[in-house]
MIMARFI-806779 format. One record per residue: x negated, y negated, z negated of N, C-alpha, C in turn; residue number from 1. Coordinates in steps of 0.05 Angstrom, whole numbers, padded with zeros to 5 digits. Layout:
REM residues N
<pt n_X="X" n_Y="Y" n_Z="Z" ca_X="X" ca_Y="Y" ca_Z="Z" c_X="X" c_Y="Y" c_Z="Z" i="NUM"/>
...
REM end
This chain:
REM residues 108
<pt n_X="-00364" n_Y="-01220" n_Z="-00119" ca_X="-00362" ca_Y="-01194" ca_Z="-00130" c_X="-00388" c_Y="-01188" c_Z="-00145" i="1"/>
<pt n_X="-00396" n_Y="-01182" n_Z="-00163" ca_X="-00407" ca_Y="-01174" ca_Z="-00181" c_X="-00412" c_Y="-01148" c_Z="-00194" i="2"/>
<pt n_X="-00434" n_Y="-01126" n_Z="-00193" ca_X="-00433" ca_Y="-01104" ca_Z="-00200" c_X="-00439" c_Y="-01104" c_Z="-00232" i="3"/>
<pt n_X="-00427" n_Y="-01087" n_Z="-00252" ca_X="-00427" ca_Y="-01091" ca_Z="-00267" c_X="-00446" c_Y="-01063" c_Z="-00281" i="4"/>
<pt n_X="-00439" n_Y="-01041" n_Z="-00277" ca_X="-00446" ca_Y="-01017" ca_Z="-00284" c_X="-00466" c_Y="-01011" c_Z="-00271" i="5"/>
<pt n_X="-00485" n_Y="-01007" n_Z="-00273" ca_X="-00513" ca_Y="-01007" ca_Z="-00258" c_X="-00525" c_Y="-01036" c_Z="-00252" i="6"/>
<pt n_X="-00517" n_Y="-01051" n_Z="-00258" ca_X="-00518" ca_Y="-01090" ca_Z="-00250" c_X="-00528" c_Y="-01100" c_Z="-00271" i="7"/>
<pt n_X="-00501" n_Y="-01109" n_Z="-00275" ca_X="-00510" ca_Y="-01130" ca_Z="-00304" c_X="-00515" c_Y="-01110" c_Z="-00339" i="8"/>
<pt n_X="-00500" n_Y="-01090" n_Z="-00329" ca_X="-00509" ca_Y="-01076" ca_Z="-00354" c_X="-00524" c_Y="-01049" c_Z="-00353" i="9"/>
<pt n_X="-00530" n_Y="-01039" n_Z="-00365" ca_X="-00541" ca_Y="-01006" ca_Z="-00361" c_X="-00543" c_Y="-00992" c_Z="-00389" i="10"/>
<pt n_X="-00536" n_Y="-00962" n_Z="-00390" ca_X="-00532" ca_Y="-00953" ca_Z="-00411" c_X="-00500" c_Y="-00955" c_Z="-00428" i="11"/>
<pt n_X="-00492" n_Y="-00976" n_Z="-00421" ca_X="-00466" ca_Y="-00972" ca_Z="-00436" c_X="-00437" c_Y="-00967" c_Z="-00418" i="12"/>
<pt n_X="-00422" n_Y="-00963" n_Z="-00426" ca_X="-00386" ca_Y="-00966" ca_Z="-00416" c_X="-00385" c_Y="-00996" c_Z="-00404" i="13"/>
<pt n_X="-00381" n_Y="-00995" n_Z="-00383" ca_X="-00374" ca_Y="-01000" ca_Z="-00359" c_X="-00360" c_Y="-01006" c_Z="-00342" i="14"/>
<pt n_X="-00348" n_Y="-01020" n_Z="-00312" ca_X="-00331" ca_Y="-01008" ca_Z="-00302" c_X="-00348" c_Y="-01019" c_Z="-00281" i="15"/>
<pt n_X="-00348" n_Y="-01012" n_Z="-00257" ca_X="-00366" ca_Y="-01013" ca_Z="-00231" c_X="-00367" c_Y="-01042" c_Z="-00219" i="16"/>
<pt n_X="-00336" n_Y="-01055" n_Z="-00221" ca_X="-00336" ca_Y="-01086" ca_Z="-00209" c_X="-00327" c_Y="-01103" c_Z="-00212" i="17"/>
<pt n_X="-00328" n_Y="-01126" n_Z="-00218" ca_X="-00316" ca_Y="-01156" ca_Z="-00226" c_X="-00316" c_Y="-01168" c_Z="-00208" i="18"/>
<pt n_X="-00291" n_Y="-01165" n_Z="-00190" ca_X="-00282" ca_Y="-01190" ca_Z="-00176" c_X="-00274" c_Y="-01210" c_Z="-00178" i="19"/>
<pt n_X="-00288" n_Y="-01239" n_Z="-00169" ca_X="-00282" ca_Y="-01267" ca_Z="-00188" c_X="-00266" c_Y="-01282" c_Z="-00169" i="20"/>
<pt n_X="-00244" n_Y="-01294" n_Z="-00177" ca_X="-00230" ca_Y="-01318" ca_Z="-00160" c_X="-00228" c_Y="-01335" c_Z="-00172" i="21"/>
<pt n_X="-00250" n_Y="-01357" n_Z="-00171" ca_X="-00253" ca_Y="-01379" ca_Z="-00191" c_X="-00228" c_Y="-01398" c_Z="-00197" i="22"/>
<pt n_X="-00208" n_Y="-01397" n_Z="-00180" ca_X="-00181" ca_Y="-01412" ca_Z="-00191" c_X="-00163" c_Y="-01398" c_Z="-00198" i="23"/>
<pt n_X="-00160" n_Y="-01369" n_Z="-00201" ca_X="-00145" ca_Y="-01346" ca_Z="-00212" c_X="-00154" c_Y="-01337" c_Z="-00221" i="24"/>
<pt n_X="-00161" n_Y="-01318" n_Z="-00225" ca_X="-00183" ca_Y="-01303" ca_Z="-00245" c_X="-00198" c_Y="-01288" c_Z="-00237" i="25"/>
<pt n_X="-00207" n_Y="-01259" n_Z="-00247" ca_X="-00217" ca_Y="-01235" ca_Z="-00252" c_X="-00202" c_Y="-01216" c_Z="-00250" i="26"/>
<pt n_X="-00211" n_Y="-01196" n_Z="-00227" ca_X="-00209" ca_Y="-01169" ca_Z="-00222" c_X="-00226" c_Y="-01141" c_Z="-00226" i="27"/>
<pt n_X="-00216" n_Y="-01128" n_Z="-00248" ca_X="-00247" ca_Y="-01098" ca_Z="-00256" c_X="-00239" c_Y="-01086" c_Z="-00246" i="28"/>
<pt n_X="-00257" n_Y="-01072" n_Z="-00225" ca_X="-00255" ca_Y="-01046" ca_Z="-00213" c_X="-00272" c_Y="-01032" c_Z="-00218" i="29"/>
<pt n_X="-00254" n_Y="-01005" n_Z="-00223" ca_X="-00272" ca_Y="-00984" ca_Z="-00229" c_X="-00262" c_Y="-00963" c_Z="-00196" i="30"/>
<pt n_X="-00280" n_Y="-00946" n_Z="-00189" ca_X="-00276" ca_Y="-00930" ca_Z="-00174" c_X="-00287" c_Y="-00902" c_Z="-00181" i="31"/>
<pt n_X="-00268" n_Y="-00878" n_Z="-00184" ca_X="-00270" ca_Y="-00859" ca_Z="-00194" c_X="-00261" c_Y="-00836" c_Z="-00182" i="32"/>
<pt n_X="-00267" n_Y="-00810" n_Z="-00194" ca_X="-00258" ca_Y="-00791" ca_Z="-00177" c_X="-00223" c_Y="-00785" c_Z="-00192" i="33"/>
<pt n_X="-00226" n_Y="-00775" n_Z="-00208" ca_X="-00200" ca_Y="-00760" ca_Z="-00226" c_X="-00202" c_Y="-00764" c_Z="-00246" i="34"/>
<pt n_X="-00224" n_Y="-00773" n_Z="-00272" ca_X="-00226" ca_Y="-00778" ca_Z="-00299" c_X="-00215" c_Y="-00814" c_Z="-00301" i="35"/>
<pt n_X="-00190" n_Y="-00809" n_Z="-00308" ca_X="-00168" ca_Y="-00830" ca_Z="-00308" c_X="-00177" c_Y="-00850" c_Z="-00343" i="36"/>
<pt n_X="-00177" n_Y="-00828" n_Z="-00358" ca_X="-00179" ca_Y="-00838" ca_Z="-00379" c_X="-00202" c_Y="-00854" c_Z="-00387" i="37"/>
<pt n_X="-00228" n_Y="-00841" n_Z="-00379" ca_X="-00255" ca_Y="-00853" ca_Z="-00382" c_X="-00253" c_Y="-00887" c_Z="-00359" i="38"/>
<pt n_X="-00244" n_Y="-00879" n_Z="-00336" ca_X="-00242" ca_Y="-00905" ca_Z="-00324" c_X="-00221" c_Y="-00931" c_Z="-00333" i="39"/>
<pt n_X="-00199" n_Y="-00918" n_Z="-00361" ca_X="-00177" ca_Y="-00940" ca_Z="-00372" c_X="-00209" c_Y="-00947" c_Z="-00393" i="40"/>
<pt n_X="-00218" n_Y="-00929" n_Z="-00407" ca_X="-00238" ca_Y="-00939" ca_Z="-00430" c_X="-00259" c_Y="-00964" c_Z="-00412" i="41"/>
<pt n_X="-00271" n_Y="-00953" n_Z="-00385" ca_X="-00289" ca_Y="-00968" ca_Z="-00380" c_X="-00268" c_Y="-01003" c_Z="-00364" i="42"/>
<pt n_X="-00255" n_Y="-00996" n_Z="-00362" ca_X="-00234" ca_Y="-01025" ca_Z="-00350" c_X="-00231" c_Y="-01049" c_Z="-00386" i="43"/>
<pt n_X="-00228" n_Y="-01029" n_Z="-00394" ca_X="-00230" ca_Y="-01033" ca_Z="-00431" c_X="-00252" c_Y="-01052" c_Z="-00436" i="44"/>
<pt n_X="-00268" n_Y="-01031" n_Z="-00427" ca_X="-00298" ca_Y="-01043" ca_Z="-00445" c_X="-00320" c_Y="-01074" c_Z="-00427" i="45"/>
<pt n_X="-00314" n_Y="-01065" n_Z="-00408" ca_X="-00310" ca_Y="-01094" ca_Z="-00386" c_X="-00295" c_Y="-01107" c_Z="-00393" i="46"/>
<pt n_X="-00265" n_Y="-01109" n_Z="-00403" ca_X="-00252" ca_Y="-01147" ca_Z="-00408" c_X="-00271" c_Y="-01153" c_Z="-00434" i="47"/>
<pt n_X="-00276" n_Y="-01134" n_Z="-00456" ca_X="-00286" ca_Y="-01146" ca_Z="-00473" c_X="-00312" c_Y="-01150" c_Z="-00471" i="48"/>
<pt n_X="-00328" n_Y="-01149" n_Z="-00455" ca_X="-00353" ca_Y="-01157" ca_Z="-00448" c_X="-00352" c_Y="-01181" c_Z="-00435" i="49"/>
<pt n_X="-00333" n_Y="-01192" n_Z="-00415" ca_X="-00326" ca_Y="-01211" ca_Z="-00409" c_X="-00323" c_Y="-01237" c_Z="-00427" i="50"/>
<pt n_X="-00310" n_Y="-01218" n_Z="-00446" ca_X="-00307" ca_Y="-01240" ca_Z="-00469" c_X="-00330" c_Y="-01250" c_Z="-00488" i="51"/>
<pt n_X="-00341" n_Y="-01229" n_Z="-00491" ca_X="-00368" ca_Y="-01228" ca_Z="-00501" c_X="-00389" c_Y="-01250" c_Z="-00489" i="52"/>
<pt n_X="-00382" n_Y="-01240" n_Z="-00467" ca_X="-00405" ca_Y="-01266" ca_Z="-00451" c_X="-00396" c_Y="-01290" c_Z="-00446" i="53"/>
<pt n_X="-00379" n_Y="-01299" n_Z="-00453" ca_X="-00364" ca_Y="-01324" ca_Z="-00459" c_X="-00353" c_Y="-01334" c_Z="-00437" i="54"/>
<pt n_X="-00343" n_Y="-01317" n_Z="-00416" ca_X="-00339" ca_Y="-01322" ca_Z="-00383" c_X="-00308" c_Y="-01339" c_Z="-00394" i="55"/>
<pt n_X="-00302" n_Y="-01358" n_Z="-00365" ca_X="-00279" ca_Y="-01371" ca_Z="-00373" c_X="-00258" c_Y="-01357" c_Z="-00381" i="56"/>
<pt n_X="-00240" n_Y="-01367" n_Z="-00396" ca_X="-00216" ca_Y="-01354" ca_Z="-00401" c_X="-00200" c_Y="-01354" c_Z="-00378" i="57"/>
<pt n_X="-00194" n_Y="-01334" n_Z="-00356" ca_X="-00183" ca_Y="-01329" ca_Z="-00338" c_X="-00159" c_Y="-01313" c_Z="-00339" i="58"/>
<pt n_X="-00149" n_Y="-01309" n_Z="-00316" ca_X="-00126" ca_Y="-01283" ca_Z="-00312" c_X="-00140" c_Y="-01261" c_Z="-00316" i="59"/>
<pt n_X="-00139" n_Y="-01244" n_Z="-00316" ca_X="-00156" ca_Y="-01210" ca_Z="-00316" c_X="-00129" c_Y="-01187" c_Z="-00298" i="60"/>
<pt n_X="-00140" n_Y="-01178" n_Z="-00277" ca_X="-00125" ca_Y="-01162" ca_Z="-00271" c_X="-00143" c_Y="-01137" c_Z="-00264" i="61"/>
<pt n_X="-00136" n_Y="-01116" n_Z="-00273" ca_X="-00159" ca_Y="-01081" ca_Z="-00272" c_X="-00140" c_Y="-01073" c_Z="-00258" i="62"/>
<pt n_X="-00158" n_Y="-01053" n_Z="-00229" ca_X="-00138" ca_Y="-01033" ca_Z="-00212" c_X="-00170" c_Y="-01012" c_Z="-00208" i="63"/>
<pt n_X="-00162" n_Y="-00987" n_Z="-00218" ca_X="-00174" ca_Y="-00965" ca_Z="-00219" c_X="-00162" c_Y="-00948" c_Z="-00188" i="64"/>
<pt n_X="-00188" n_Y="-00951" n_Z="-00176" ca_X="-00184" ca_Y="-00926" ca_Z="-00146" c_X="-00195" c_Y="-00904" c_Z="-00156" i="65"/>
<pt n_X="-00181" n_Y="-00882" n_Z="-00148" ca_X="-00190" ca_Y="-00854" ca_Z="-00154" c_X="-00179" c_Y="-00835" c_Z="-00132" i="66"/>
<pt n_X="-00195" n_Y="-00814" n_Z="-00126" ca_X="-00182" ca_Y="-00794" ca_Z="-00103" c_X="-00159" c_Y="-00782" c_Z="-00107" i="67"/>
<pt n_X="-00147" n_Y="-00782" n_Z="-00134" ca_X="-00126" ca_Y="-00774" ca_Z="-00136" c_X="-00101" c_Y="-00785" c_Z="-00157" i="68"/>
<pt n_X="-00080" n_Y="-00796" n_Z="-00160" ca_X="-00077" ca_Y="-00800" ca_Z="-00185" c_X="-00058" c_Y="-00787" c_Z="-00206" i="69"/>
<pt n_X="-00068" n_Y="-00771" n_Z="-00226" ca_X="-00055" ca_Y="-00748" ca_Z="-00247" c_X="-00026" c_Y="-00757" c_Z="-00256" i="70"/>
<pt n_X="-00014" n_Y="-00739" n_Z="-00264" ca_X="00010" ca_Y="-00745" ca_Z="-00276" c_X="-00005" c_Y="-00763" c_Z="-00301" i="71"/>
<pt n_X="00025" n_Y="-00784" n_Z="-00307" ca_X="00007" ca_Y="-00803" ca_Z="-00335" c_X="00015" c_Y="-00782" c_Z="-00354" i="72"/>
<pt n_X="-00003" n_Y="-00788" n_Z="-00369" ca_X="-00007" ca_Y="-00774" ca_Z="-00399" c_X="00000" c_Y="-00800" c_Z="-00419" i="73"/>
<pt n_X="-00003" n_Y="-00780" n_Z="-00452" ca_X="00001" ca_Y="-00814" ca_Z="-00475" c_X="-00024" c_Y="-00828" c_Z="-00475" i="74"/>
<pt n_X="-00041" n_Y="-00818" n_Z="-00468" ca_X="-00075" ca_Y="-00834" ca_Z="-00466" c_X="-00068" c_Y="-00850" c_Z="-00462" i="75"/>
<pt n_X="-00060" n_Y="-00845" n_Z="-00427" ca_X="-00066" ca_Y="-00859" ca_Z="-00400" c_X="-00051" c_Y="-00894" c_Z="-00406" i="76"/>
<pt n_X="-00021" n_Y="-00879" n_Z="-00422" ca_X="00002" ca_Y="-00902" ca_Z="-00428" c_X="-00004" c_Y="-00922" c_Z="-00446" i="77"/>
<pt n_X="-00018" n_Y="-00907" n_Z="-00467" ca_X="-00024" ca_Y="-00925" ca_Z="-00484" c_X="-00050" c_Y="-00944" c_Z="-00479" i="78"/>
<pt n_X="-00069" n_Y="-00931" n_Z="-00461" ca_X="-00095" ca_Y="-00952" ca_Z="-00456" c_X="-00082" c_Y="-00973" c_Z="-00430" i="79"/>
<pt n_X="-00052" n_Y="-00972" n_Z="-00420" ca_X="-00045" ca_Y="-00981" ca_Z="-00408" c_X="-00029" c_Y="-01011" c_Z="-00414" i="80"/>
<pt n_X="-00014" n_Y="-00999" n_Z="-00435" ca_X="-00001" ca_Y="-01013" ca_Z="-00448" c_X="-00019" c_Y="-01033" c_Z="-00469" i="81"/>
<pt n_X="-00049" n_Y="-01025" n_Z="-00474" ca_X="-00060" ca_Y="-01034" ca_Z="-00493" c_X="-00072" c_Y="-01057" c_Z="-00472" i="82"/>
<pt n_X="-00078" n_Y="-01051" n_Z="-00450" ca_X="-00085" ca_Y="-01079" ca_Z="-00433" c_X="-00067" c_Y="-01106" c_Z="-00429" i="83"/>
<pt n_X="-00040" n_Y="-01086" n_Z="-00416" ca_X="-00017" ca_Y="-01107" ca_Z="-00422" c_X="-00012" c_Y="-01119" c_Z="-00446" i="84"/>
<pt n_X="-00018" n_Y="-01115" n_Z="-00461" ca_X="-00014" ca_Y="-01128" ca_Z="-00490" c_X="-00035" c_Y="-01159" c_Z="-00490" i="85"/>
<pt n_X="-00054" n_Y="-01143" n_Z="-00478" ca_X="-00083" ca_Y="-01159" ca_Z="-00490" c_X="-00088" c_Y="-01183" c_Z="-00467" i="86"/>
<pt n_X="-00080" n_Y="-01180" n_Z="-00437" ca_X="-00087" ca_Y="-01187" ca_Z="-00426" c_X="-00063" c_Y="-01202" c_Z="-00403" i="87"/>
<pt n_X="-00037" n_Y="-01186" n_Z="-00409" ca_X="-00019" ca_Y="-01193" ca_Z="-00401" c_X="-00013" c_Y="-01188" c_Z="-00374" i="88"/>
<pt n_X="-00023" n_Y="-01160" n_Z="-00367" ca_X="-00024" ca_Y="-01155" ca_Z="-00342" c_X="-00025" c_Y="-01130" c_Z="-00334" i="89"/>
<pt n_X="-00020" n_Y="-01114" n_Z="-00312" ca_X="-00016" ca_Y="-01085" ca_Z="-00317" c_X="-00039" c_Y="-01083" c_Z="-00311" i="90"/>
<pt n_X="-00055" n_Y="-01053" n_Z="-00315" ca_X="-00071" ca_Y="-01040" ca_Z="-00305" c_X="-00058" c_Y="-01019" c_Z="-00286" i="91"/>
<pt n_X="-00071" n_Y="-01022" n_Z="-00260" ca_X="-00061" ca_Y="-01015" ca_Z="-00233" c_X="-00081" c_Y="-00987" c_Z="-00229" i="92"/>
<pt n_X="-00068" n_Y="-00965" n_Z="-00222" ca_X="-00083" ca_Y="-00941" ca_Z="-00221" c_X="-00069" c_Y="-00931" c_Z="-00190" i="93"/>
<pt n_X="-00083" n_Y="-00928" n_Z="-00172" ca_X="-00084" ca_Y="-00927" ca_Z="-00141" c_X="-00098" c_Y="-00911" c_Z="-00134" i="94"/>
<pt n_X="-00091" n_Y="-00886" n_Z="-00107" ca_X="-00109" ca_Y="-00869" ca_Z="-00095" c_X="-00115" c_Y="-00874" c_Z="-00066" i="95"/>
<pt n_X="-00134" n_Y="-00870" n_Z="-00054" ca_X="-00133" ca_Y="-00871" ca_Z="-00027" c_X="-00154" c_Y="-00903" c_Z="-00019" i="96"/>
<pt n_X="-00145" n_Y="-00902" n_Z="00001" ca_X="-00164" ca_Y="-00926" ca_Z="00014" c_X="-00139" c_Y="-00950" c_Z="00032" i="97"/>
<pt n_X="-00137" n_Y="-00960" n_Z="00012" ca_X="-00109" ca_Y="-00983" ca_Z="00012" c_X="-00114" c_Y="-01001" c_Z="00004" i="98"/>
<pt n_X="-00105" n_Y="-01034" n_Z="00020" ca_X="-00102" ca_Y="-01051" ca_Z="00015" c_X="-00095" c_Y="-01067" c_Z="-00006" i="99"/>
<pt n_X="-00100" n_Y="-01079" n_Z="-00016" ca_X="-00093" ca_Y="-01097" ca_Z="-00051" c_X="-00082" c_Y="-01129" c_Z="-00045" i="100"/>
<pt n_X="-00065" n_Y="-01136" n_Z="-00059" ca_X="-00064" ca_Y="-01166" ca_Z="-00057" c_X="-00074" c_Y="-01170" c_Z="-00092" i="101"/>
<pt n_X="-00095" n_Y="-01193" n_Z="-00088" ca_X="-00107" ca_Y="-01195" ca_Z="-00115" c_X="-00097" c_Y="-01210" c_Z="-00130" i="102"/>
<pt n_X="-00072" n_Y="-01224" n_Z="-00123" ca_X="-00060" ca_Y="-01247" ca_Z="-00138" c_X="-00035" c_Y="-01222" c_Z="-00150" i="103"/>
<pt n_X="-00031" n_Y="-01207" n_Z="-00141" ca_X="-00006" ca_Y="-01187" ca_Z="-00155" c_X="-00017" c_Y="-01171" c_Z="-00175" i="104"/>
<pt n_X="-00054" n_Y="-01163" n_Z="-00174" ca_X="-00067" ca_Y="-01142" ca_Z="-00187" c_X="-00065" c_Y="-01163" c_Z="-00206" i="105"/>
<pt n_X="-00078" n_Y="-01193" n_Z="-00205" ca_X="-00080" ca_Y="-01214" ca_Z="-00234" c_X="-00056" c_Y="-01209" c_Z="-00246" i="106"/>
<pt n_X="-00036" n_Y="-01219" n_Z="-00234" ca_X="-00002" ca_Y="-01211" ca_Z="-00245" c_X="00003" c_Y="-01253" c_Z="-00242" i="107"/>
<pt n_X="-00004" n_Y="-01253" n_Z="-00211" ca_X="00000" ca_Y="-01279" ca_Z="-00207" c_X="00031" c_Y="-01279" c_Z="-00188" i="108"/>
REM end
């Protein structure tokens, strides 16, 4: 696990964590309170920093925890859909303090 936002970068967009499974891939976690949208931008701005840094070409799977989670909006859908496009995988938006299987978050 890898902190990213306060870690490896500072000052910019973010998302709090890169979880690595070197024979599956990459998991970004952001953990948030209720600003849904800023945490789809920072899940965003993490794969492409990934890419940036020339990390292997892996799976990518983002699951945003937040205390609550809002009705979706068109933001929410479209920075949703804009992952699945890119990355081929959903972006997972979860509240509470619950268990994950990380091969389902990759979209293994």
């Amino acid at each position: 696990m890898t902190k990213v936002d306060g870690g490896l970068v500072n000052h910019q967009l973010a998302a709090d964590y890169v979880v690595s499974f070197p024979d599956t891939g990459n998991i970004i976690v952001e953990l948030k309170g209720k600003e849904i949208r800023h945490a789809c931008e920072q899940i965003l701005a993490t794969a492409k920093l990934l890419e940036r840094c020339g990390a292997p070409r892996r799976a990518v799977g983002a699951l945003i925890v937040c205390t609550r989670v809002p009705s979706t909006d068109s933001t929410t859908s479209r920075l949703k859909n804009e992952f699945l496009k890119k990355h081929g995988t959903r972006l997972h938006i979860k509240s509470g303090n619950l268990e994950h299987d990380a091969l389902k978050l990759i979209g293994k």
